[in-house]
N, CA, C and O atoms as CSV, one atom per row, in Angstrom:
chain,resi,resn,atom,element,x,y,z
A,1,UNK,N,N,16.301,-0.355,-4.808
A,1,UNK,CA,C,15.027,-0.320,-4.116
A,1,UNK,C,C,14.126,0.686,-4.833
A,1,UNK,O,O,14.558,1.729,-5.323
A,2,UNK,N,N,12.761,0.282,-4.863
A,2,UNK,CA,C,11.966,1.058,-5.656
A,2,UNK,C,C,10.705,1.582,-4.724
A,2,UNK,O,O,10.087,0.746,-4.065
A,3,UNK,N,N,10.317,3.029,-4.676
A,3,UNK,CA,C,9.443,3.575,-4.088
A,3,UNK,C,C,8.364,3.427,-5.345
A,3,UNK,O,O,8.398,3.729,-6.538
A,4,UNK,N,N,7.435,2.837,-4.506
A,4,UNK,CA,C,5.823,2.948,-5.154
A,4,UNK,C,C,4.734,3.580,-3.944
A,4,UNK,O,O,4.466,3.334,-2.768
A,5,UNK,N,N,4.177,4.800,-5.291
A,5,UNK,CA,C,3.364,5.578,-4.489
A,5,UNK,C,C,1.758,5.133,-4.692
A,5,UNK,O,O,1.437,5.161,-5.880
A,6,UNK,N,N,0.824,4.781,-3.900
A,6,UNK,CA,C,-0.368,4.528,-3.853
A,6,UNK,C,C,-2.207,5.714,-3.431
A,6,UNK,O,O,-2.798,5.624,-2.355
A,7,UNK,N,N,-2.422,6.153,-3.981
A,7,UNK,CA,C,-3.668,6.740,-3.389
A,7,UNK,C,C,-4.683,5.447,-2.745
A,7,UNK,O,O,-4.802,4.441,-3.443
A,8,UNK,N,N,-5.143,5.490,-1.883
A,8,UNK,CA,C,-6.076,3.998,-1.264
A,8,UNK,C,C,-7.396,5.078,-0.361
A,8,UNK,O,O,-7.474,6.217,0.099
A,9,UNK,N,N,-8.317,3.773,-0.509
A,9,UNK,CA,C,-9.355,4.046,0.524
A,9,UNK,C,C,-9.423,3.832,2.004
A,9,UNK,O,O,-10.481,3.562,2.572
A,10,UNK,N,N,-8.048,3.983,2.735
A,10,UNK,CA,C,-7.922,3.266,4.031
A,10,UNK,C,C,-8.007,4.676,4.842
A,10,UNK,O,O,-7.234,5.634,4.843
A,11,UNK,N,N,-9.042,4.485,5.424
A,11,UNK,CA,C,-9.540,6.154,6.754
A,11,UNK,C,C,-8.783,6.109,7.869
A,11,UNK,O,O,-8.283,7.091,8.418
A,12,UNK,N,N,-8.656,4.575,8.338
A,12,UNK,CA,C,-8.712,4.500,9.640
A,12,UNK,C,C,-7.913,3.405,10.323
A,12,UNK,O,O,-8.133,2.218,10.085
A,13,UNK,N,N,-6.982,3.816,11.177
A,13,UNK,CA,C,-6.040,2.864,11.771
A,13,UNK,C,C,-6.270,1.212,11.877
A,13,UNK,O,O,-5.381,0.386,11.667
A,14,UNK,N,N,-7.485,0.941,12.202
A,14,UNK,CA,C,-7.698,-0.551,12.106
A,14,UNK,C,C,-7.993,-1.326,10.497
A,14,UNK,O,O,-8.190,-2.523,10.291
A,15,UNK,N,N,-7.938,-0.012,9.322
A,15,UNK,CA,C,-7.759,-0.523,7.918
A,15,UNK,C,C,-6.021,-0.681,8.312
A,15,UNK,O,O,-5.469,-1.776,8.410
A,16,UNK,N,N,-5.548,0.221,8.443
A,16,UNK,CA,C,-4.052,-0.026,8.054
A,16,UNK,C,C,-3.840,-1.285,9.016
A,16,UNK,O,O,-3.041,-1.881,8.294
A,17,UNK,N,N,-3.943,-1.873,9.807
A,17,UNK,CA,C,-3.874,-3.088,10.800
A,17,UNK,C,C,-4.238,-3.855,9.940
A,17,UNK,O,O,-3.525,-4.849,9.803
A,18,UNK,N,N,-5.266,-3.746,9.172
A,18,UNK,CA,C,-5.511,-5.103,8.026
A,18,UNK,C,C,-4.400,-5.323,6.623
A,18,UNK,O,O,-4.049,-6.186,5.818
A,19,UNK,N,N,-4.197,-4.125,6.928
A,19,UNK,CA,C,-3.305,-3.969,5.259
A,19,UNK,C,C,-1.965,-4.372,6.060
A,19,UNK,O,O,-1.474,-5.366,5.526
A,20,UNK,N,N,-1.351,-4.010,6.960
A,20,UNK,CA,C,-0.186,-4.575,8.007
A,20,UNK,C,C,-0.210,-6.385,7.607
A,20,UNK,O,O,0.687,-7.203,7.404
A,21,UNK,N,N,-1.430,-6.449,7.620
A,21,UNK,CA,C,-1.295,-8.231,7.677
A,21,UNK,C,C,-0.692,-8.566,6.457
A,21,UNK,O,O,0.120,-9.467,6.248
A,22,UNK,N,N,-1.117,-7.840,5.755
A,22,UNK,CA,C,-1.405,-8.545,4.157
A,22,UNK,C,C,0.586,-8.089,3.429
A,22,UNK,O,O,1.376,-8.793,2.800
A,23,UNK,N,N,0.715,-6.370,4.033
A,23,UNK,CA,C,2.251,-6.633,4.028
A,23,UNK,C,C,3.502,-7.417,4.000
A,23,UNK,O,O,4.407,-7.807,3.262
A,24,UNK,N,N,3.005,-7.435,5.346
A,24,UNK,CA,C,4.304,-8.046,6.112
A,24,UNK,C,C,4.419,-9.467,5.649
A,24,UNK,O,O,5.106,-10.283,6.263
A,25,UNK,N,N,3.719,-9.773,4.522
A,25,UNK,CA,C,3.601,-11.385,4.557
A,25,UNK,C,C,3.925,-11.446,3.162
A,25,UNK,O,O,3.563,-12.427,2.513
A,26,UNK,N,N,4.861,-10.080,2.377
A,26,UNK,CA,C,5.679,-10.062,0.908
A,26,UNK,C,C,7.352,-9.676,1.057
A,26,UNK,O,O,7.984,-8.650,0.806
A,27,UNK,N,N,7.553,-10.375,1.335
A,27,UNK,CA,C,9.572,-10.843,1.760
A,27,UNK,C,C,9.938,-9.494,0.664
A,27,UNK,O,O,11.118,-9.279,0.944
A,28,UNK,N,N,9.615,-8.655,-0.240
A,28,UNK,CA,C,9.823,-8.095,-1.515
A,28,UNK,C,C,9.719,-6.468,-0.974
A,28,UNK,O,O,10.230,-5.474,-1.491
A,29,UNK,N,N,8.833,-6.569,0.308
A,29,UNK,CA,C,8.760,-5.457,1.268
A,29,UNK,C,C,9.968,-5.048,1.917
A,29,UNK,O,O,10.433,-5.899,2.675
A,30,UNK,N,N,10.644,-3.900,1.815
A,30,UNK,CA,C,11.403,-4.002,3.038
A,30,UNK,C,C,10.777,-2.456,3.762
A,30,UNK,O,O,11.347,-1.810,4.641
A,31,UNK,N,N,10.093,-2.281,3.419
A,31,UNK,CA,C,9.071,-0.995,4.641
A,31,UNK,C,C,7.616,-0.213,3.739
A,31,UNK,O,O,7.347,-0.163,2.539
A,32,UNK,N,N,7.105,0.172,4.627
A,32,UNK,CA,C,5.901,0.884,4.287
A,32,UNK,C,C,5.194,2.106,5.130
A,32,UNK,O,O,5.357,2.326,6.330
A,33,UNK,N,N,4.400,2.819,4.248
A,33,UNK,CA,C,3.843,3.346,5.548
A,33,UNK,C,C,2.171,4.178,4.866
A,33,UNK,O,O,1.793,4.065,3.700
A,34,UNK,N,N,1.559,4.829,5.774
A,34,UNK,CA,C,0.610,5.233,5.121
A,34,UNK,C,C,0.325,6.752,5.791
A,34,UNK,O,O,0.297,7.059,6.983
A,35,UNK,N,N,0.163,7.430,4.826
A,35,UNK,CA,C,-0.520,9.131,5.436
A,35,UNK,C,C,-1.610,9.283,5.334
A,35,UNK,O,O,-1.953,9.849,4.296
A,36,UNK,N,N,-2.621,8.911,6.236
A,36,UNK,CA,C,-3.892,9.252,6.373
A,36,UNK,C,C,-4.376,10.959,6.216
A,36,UNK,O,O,-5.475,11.307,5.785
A,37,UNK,N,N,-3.275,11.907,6.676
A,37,UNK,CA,C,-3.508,13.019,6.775
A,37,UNK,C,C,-3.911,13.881,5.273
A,37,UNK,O,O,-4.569,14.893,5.029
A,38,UNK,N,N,-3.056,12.785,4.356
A,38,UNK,CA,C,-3.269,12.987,2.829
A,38,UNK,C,C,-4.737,12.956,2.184
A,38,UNK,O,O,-5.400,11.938,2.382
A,39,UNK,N,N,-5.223,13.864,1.523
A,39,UNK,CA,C,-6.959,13.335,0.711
A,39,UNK,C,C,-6.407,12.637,0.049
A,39,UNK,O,O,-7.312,12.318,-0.722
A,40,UNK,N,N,-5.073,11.819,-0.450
A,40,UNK,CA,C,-5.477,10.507,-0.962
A,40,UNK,C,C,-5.463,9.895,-0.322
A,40,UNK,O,O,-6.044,8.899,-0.755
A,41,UNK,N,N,-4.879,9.636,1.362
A,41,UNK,CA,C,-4.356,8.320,1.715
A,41,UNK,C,C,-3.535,7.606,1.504
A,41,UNK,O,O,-3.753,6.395,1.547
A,42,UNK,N,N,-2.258,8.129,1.189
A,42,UNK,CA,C,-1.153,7.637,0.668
A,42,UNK,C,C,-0.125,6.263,1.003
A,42,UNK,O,O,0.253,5.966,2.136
A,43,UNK,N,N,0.052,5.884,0.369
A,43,UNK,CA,C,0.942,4.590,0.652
A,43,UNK,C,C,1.687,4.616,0.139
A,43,UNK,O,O,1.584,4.735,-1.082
A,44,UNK,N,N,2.935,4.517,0.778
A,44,UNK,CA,C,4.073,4.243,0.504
A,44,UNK,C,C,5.318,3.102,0.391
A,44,UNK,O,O,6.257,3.444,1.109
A,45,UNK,N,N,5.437,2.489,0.043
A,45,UNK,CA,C,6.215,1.643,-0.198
A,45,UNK,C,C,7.593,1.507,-0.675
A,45,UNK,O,O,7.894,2.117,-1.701
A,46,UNK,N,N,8.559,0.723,-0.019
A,46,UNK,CA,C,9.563,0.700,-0.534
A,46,UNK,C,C,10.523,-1.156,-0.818
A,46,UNK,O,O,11.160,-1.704,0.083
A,47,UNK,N,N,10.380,-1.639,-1.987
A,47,UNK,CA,C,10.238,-2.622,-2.631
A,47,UNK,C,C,11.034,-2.904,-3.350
A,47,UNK,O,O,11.296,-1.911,-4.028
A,48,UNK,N,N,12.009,-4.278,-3.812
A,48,UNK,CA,C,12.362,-4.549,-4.480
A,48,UNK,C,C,11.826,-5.482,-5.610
A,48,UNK,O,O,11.113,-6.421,-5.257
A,49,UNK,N,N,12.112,-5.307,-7.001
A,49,UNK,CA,C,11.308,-5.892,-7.853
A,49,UNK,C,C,10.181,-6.245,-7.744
A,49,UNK,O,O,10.017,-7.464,-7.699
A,50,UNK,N,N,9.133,-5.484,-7.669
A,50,UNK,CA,C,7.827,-6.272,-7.190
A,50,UNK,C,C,6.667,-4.838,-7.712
A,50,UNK,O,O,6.867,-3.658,-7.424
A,51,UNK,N,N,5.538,-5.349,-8.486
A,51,UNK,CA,C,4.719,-4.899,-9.430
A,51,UNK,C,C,4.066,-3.848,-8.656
A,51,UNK,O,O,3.697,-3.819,-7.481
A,52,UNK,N,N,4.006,-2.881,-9.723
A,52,UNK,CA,C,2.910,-1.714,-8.672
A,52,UNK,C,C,1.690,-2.709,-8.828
A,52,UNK,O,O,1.174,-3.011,-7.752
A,53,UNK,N,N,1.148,-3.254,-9.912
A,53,UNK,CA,C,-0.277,-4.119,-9.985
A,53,UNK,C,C,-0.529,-5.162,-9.109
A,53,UNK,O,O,-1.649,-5.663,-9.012
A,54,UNK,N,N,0.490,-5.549,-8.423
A,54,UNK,CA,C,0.619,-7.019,-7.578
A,54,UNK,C,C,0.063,-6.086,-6.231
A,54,UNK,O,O,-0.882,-6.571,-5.608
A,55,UNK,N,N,0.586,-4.849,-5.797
A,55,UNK,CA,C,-0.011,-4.369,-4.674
A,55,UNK,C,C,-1.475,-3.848,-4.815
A,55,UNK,O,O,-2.256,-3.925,-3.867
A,56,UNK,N,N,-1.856,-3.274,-6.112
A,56,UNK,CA,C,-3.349,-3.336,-6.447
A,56,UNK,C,C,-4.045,-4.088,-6.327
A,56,UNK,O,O,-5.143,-3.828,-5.834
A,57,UNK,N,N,-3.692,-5.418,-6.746
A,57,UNK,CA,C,-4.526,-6.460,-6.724
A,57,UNK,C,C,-4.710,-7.101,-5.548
A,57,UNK,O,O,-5.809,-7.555,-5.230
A,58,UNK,N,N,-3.394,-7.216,-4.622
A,58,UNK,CA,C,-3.207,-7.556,-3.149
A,58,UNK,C,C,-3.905,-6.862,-1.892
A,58,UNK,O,O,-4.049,-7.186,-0.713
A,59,UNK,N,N,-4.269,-5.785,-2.653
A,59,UNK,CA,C,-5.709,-4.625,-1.379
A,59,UNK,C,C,-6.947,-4.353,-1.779
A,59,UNK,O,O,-7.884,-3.931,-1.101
A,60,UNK,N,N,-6.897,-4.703,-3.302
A,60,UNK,CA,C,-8.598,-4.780,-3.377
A,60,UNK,C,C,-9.230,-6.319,-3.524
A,60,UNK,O,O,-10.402,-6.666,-3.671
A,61,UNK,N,N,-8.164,-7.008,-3.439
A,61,UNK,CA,C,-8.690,-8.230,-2.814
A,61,UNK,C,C,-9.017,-8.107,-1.175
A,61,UNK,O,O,-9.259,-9.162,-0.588
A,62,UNK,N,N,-9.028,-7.303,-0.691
A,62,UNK,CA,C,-8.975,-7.173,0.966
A,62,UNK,C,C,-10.356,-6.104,0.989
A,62,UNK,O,O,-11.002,-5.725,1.966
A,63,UNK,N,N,-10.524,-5.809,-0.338
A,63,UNK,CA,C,-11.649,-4.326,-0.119
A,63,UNK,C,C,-11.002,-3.120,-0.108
A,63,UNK,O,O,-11.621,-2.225,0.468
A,64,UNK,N,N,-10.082,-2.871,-0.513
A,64,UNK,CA,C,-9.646,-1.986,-0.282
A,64,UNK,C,C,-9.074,-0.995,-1.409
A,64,UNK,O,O,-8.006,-1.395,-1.873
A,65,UNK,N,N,-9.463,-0.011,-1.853
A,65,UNK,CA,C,-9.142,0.434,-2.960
A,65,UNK,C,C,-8.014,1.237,-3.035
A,65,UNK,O,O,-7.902,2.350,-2.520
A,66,UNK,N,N,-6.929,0.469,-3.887
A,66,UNK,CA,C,-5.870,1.054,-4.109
A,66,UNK,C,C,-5.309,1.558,-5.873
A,66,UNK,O,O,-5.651,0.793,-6.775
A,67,UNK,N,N,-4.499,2.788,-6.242
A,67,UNK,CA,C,-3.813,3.242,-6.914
A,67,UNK,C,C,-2.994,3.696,-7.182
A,67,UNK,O,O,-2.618,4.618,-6.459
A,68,UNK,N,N,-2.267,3.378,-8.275
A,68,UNK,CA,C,-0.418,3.796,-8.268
A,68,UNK,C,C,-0.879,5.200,-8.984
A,68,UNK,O,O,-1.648,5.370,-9.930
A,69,UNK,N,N,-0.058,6.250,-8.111
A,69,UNK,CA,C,-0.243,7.646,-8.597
A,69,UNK,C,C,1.381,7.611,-9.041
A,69,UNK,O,O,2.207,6.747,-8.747
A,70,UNK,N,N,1.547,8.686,-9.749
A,70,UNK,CA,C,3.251,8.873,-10.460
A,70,UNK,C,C,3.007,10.469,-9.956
A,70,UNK,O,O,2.093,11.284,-9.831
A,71,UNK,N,N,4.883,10.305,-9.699
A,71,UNK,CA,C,5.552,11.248,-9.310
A,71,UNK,C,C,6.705,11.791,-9.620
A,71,UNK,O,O,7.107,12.779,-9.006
């Protein structure tokens, strides 16, 4: 299982309700979560085989600006 870390533009609980949708609907997911409390906004993910770019592309297709930060 692979942790991918994200900085995103999501402020506010009813963004993460949108990004929830768009989740839960990649079998490749097996959890997530997000720290708003973070100045990035962090996302977290935990994934098998599956592209940090595929989740980039999968939230700013939604508006939503996302980035794989390294750790």
């Amino acid at each position: 299982m692979d942790v991918l870390v994200f900085a995103t533009s999501v402020r506010q609980k009813r963004q993460v309700s949108r990004v929830q949708n768009l989740l839960t609907k990649v079998p490749a997911i097996a959890q997530w979560n997000f720290d708003l409390e973070d100045c990035d906004n962090i996302l977290r993910i935990e994934a098998k085989d599956i592209s940090p770019r595929f989740i980039e592309s999968l939230l700013q297709k939604a508006g939503i600006h996302c980035q794989e930060l390294e750790y």
